[in-house]
Each structure stands twice: as structure tokens, then as C-alpha cells.
PyMOL CGO cylinders between C-alpha atoms (Angstrom):
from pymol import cmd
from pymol.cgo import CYLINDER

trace = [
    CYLINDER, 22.89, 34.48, 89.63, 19.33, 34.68, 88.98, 0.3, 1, 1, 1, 1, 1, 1,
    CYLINDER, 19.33, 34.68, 88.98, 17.27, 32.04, 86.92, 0.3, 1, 1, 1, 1, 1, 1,
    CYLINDER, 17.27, 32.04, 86.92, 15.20, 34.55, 85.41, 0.3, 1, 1, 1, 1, 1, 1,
    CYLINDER, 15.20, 34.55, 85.41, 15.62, 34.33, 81.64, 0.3, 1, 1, 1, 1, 1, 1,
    CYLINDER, 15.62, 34.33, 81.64, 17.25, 37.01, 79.51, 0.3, 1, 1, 1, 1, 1, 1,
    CYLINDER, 17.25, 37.01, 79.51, 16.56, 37.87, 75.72, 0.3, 1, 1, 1, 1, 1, 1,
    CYLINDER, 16.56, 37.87, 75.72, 18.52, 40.43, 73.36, 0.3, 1, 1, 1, 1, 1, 1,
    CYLINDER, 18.52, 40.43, 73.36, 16.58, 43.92, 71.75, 0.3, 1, 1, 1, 1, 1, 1,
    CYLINDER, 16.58, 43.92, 71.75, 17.05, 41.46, 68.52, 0.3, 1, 1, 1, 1, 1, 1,
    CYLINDER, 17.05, 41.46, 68.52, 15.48, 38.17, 69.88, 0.3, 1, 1, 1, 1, 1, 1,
    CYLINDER, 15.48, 38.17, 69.88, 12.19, 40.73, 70.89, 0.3, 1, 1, 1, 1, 1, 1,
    CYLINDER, 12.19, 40.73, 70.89, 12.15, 42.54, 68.08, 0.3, 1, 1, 1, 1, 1, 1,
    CYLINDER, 12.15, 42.54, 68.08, 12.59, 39.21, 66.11, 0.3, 1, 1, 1, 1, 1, 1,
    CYLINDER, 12.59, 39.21, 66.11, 9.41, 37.57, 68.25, 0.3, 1, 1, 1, 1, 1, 1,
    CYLINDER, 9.41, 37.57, 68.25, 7.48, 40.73, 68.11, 0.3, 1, 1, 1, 1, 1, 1,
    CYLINDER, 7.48, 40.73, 68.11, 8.27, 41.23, 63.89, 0.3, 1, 1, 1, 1, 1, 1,
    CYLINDER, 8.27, 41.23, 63.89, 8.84, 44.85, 65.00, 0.3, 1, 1, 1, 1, 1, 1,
    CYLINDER, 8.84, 44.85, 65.00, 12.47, 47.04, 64.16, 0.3, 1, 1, 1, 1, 1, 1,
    CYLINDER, 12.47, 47.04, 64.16, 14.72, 46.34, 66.40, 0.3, 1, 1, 1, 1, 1, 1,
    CYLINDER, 14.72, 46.34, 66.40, 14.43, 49.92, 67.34, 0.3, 1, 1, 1, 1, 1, 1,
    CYLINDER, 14.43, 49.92, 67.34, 11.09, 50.13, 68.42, 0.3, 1, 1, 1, 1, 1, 1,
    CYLINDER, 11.09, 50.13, 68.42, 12.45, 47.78, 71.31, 0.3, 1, 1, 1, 1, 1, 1,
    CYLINDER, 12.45, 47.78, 71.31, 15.06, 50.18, 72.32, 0.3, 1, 1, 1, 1, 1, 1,
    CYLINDER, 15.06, 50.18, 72.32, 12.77, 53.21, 71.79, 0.3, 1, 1, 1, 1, 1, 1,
    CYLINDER, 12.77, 53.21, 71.79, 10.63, 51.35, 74.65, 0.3, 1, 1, 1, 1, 1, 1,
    CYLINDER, 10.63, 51.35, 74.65, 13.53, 50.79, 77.23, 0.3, 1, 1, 1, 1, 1, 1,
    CYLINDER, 13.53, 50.79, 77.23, 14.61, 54.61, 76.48, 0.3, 1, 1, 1, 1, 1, 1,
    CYLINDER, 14.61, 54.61, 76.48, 10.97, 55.87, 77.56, 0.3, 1, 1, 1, 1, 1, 1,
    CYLINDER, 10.97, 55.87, 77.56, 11.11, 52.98, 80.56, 0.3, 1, 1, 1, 1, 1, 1,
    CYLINDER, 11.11, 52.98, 80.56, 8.07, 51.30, 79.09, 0.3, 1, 1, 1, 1, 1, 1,
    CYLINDER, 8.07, 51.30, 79.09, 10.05, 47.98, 78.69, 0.3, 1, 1, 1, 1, 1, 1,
    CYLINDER, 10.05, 47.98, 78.69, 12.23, 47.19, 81.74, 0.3, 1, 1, 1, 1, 1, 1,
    CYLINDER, 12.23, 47.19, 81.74, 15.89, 45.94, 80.32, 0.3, 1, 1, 1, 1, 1, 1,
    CYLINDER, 15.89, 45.94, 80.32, 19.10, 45.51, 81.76, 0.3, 1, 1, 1, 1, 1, 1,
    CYLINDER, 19.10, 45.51, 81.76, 22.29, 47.32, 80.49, 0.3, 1, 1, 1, 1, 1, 1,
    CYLINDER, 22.29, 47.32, 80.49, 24.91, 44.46, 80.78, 0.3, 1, 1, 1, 1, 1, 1,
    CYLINDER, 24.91, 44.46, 80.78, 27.43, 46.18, 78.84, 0.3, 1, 1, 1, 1, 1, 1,
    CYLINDER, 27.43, 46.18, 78.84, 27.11, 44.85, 75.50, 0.3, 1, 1, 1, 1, 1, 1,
    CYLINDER, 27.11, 44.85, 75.50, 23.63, 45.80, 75.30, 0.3, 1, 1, 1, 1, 1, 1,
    CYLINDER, 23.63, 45.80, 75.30, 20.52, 45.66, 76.61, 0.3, 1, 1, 1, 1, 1, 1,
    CYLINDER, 20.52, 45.66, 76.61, 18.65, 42.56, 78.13, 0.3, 1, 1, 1, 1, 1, 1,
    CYLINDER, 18.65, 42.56, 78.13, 15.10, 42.13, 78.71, 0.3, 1, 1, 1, 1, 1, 1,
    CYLINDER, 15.10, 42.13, 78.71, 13.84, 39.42, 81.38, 0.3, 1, 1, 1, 1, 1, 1,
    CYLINDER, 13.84, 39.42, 81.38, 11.10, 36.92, 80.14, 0.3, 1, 1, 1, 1, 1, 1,
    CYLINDER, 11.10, 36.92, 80.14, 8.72, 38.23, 82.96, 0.3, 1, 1, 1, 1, 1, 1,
    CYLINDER, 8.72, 38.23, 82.96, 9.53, 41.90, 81.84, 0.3, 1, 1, 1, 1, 1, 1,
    CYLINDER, 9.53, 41.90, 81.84, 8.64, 41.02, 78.28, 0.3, 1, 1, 1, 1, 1, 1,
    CYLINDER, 8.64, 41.02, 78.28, 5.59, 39.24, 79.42, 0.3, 1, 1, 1, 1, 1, 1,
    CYLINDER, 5.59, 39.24, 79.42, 4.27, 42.14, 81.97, 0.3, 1, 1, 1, 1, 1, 1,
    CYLINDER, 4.27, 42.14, 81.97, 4.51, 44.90, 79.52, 0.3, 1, 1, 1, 1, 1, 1,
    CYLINDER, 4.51, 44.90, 79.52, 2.55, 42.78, 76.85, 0.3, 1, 1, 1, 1, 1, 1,
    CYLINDER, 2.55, 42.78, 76.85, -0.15, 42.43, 79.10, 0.3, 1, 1, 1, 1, 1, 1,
    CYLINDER, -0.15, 42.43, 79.10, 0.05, 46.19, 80.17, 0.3, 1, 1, 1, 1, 1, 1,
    CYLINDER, 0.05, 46.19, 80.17, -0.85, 46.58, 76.57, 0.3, 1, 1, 1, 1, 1, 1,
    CYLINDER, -0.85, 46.58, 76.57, -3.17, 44.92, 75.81, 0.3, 1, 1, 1, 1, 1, 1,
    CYLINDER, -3.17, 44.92, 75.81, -6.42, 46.33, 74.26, 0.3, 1, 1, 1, 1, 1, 1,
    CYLINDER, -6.42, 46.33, 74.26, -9.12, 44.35, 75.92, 0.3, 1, 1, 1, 1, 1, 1,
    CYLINDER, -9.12, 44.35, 75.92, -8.48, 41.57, 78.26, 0.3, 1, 1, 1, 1, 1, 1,
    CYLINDER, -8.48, 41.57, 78.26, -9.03, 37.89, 77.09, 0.3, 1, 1, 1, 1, 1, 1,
    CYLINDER, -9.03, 37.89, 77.09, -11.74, 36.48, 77.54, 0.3, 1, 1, 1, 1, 1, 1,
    CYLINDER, -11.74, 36.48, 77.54, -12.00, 32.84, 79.58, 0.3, 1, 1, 1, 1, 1, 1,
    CYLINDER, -12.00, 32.84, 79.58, -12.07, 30.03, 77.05, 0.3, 1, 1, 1, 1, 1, 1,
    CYLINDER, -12.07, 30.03, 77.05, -11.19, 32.07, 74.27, 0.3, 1, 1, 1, 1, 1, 1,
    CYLINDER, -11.19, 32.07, 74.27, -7.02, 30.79, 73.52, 0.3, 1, 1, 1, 1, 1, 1,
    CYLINDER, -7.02, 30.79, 73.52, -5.75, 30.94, 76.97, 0.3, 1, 1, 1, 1, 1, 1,
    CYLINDER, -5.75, 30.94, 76.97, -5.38, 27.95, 77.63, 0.3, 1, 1, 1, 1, 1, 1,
    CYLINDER, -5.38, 27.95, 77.63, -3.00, 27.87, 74.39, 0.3, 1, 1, 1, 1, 1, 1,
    CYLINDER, -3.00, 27.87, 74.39, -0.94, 30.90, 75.11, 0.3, 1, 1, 1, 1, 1, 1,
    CYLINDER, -0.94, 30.90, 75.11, -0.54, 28.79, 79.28, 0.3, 1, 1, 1, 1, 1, 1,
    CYLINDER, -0.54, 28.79, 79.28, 0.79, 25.81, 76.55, 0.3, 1, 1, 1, 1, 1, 1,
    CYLINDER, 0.79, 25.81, 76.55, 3.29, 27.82, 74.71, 0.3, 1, 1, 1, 1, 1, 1,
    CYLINDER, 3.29, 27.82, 74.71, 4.19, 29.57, 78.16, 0.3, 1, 1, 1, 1, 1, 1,
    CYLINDER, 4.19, 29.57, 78.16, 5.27, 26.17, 80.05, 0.3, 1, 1, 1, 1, 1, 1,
    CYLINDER, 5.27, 26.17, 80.05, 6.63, 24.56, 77.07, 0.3, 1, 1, 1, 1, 1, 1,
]
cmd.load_cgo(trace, "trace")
């Protein structure tokens, strides 16, 4: 089994304050990567994270809150 972690379209939608649709409307098109597991769709933590980044409008820049999102990322 992998050790990847696995959130619901609701626990996204709930951290991204976004319909819960929107979330599902982005696995339809294949921007989000999620897994159908049967009773519904799961999205793995490093999927999640990679499309974020993918849209992004300007990259951070160094100094500027990284170092608090690498915080809330190892906690």
C-alpha cells in the first residue's frame, strides 16, 4: 500500500474555500490528478501540491514566506 496521503473532493474543496465542484470539474478536465476508489474520488497530497504550483501566477520569490509555507508543509 502506498504511504502517499489521500484527501476527499470535500477535504480540497474545504482547504481551497472553493465548491466542491470546482474540484471535480478539475479531475474531469485531468487538471487535478485523483483516484477513483469507488466511493469517490481521491486526490494524493503531492497531486494537490503539484497542480498548485502549476498555477501559480508568478513564482515566489526567496525570502518572501517560503520558509513558512516549508513549516506548514513538514508539520
Amino acid at each position: 500500500m502506498p504511504s502517499e496521503k489521500y484527501q476527499t473532493v470535500k477535504d480540497v474543496a474545504d482547504r481551497l474555500q472553493i465548491a466542491e465542484a470546482t474540484v471535480r470539474h478539475w479531475i474531469k478536465t485531468g487538471d487535478l490528478r485523483a483516484i477513483d476508489i469507488g466511493k469517490g474520488w481521491r486526490i494524493a497530497d503531492c497531486d494537490l501540491d503539484l497542480f498548485l504550483r502549476r498555477h501559480e501566477t508568478v513564482p515566489r520569490l526567496s525570502g518572501s514566506g517560503e520558509a513558512l509555507c516549508n513549516k506548514d508543509r513538514d508539520a
